[in-house]
N, C-alpha and C positions, 0 to 999 in steps of 0.2 A: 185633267183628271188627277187628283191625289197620287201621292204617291204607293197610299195602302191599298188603292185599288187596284195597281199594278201588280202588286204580286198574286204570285199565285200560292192559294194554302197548299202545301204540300202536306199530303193526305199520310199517313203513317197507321195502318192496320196490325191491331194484335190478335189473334182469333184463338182461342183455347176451347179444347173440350172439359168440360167442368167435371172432371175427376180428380182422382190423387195421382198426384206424379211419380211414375216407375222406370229407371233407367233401366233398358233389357240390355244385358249383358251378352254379345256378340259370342263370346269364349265361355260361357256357363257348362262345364265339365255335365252337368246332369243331363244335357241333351243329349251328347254323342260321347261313349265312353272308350268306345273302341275303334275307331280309327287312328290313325296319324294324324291328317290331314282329313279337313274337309270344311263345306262350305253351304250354304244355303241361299238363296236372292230370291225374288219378283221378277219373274221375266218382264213386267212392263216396265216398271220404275230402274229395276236393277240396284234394290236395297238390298245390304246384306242382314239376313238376317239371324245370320248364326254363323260361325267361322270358327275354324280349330287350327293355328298354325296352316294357314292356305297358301303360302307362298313358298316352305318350301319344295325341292325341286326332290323328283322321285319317279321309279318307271312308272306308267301309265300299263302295262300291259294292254290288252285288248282294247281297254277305250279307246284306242291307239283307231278302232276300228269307225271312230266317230267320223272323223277325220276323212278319211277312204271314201267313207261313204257321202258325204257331202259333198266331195269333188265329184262324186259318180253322179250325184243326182244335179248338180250345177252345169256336169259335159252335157248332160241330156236335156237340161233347160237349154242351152246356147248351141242345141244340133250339132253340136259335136259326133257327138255320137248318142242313138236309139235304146231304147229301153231295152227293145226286143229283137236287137242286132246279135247274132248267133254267134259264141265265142269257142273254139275250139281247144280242148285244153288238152296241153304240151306237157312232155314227161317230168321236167322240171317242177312246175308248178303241182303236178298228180302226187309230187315226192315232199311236198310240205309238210313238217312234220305237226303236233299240239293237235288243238281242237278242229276238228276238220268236218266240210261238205261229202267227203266223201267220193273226191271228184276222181273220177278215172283216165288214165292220158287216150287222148281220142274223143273222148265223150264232148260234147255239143249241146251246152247251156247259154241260154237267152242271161243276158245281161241282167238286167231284172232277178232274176230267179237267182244269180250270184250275189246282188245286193242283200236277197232278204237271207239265205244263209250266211254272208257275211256276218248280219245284225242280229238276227234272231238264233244261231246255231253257233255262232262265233268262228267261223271256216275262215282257219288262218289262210288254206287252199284258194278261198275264195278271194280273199283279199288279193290275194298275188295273181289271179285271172283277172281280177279287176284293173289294177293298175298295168300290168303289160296291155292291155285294151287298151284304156286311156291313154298311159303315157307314152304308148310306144314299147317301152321297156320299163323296168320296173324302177330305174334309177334315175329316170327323168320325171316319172309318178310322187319319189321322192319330193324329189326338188318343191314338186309344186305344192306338194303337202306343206313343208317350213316356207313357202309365197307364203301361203296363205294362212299360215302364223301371223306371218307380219301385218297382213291384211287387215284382220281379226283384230289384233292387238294381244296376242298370244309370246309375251316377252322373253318367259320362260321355258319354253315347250320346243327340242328339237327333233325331230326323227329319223329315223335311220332304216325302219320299214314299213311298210303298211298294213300292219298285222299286231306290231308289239311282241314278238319273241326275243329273247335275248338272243343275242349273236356272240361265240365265244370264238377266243380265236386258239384254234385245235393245236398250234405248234405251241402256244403258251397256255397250255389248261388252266391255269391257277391266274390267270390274269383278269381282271374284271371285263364283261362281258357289254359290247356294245348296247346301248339301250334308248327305245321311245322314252326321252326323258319330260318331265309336265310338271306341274303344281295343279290343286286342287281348283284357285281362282283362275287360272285360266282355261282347266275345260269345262268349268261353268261357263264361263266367255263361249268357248266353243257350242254347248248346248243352249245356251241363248240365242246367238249367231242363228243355228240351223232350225229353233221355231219362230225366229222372227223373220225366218224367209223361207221357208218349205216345211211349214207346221204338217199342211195336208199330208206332203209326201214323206215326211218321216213318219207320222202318227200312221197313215196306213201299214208300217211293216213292224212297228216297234211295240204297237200294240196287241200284237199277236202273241196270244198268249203259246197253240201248239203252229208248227210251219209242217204243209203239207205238198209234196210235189210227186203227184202221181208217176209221169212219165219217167219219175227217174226210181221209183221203188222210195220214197225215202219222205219219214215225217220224223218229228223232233219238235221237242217243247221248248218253247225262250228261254233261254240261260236266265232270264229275269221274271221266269214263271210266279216263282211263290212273290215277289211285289205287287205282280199283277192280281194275282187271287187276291192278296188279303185287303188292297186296296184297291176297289175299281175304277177309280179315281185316277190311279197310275197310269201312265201310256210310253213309256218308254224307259233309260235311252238305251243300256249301253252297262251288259259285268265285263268284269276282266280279273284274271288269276295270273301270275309268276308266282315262281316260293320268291323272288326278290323282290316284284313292287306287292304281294299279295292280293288279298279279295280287294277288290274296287266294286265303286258301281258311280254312272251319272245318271240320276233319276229324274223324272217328271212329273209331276201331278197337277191335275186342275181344284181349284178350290171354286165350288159353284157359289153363285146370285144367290145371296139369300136374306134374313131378316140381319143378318150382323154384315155382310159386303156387298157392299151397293153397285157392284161391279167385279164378272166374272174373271180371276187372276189365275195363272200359273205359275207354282212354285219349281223350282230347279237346284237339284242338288248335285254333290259329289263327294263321296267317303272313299280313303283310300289308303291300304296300307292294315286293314284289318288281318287277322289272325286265322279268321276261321269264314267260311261262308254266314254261318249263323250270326255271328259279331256284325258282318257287314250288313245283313237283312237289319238289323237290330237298329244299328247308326242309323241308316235311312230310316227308319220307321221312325226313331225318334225325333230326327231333323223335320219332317214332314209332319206330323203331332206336336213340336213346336210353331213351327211357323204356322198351321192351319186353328190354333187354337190359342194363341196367343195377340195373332196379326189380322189388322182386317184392313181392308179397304173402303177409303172414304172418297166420296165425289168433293172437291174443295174450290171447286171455282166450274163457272159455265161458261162458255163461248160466246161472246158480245154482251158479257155483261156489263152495265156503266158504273165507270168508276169516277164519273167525272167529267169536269170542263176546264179547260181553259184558255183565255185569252192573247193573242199573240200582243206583246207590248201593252198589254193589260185593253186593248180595244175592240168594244162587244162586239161588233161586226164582225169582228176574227175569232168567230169562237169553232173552241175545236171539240169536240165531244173524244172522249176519252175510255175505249170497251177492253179487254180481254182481247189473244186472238184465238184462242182454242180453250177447249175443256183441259180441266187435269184433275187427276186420281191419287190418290197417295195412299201408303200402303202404310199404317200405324201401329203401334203395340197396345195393345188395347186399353194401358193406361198411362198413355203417354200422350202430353199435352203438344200440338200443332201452333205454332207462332207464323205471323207471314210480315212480312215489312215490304212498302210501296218503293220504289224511287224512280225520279222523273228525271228525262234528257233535257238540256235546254231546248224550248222550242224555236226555229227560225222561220219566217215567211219564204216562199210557202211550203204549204202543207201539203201531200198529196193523202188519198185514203189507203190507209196501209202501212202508213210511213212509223215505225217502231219509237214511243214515244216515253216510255218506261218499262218495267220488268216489277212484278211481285214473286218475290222468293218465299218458299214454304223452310220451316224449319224445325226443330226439336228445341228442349228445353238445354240440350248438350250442344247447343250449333248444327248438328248432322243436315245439310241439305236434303228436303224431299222433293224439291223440282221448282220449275218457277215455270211463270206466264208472261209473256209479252203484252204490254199494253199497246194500241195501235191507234192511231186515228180512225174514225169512223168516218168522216166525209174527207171533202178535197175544201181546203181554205188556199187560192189562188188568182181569186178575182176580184184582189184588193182595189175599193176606187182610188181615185187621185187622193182625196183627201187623206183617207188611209195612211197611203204610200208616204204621204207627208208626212203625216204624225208618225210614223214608224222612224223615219230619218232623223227625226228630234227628241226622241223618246227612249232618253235610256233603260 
């Protein structure tokens, strides 16, 4: 066999949407004017799509409560501990001071019903019933909180309670006060993390717009009320106030199926360090009206699609069919062009089906990765005959 028949064409795809090319600026001051920090992604992709100084480090206040509440709903996936396991609350924790459930020392609340005024009433009380349950004490709860920093990939983020109060220390008043310290990108990280593994069980408490608990006399509207009204769209996560880290918020919203995104996405944000509560509504509103109306989502490859064949040593009996292994979505700026480039492993005998035999990378016009796909064998080439076998041994 020649030698041209040996090779294999190495296939090289360029794929463009035929528009005009528009680089979106990640830091466009017109989207968010009033935060310090913050940030915007794709919960699927995890593109950012808007960013404002997100790295640096700043208290977190109350979103502090993200946190807490993850480890509470993770103890109760792994039977740690019950939803509806009855916790009796201690004069300690009754004496919490800030935004509060309201808890009385004595009184006997279900675990559960501590989560959702956690989240939805922002009950600094309740956070600290939560973690002496879980941890034991409230300083082993700690711990496991910055675990699972690290876990996450939370690089930035230490904590000191599970509540986010500043902690002052009273023999040196004028001294800077212990604090939940975080960056904007990584409790994006954190609100990513917690719907891409208990979407259901946060979305049930987070999108509560009023929280109502008869047996104990006591309802209260979501600290994240008016996002909820004005967008219904929104379903969570998480405000939080200090006069030192100020208004915060991490938000959510679904962006539905429709004639522009071909595939149902959630956007995730985090502003922080606002002025006023209004300022802070205002950033989310605009981050979320950026991303929803600038970005869409396109389907860019199907699962077992063929991309191809080819021959091991250039010998057609060895042929290897050549698909996709999964679908992928990519999340675009609505005029901005998608490029993909193929490249292929050297192939060896044998072959099994499955065996990873290239990769197509998606990209932008500026290099930014939007994801890539594994190219796989579709069958099993392993039943070379003799002859084969031969030519394979003499066949550079």
């Amino acid at each position: 066999m020649k030698n041209g028949a040996k090779k294999l064409l190495v296939l090289s795809i360029i794929l463009a949407f035929l528009t005009p090319h528009l680089t979106y600026a990640k830091d466009n001051k017109n989207v968010d004017k009033f935060s310090k920090s913050s940030i915007l992604i794709d919960q699927d992709t995890s593109r950012v799509l808007y960013e404002k100084d997100p790295d640096t480090k700043r208290p977190l206040a109350s979103l502090s409560k993200m946190m807490t509440f993850l480890i509470a709903i993770e103890a109760i996936e792994d039977n740690e501990v019950q939803k509806d396991d009855i916790i009796t609350i201690d004069k300690s924790t009754a004496k919490v001071r800030g935004s509060s459930y309201n808890l009385k020392e004595g009184e006997k609340v279900p675990l559960i019903e501590l989560m959702k005024g956690l989240m939805i009433v922002s009950g600094n009380d309740a956070a600290v019933a939560i973690a002496k349950h879980i941890g034991g004490d409230e300083q082993k709860f700690i711990n496991r909180m910055n675990k699972k920093c690290q876990e996450i990939g939370m690089v930035n983020t230490h904590f000191v309670n599970p509540h986010g109060l500043p902690i002052y220390d009273l023999a040196n008043p004028t001294k800077p006060p212990k604090e939940n310290i975080s960056t904007a990108r990584d409790i994006v990280k954190l609100g990513k993390y917690m719907f891409d593994n208990y979407e259901k069980e946060v979305v049930a408490i987070t999108n509560m717009e009023i929280y109502s608990y008869p047996d104990r006399n006591f309802q209260k509207h979501n600290t994240n009320a008016r996002l909820l009204g004005i967008l219904p769209d929104v379903d969570g996560i998480k405000t939080g106030y200090t006069g030192n880290a100020g208004y915060c918020l991490s938000f959510s919203m679904i962006v539905k199926k429709d004639e522009k995104n071909e595939k149902q996405h959630r956007l995730i944000g985090v502003t922080l360090g606002a002025n006023h509560k209004n300022k802070r509504l205002a950033a989310a509103l605009g981050m979320l009206r950026h991303g929803k109306e600038n970005f869409y989502t396109s389907k860019v490859m199907d699962k077992d699609r063929l991309i191809g064949k080819k021959y091991i040593k250039g010998i057609k009996e060895l042929e290897v069919k050549l698909v996709t292994d999964e679908e992928l979505y990519a999340i675009l700026g609505k005029e901005e062009n998608l490029n993909s480039q193929i490249t292929f492993k050297e192939i060896s005998y044998p072959v099994k089906k499955g065996d990873v035999l290239g990769v197509i990378k998606y990209y932008t016009d500026n290099g930014e990765i939007l994801g890539s796909v594994n190219i796989v064998s579709a069958n099993d080439v392993d039943r070379a005959s003799f002859r084969n076998k031969i030519k394979m041994i003499f066949t550079d």
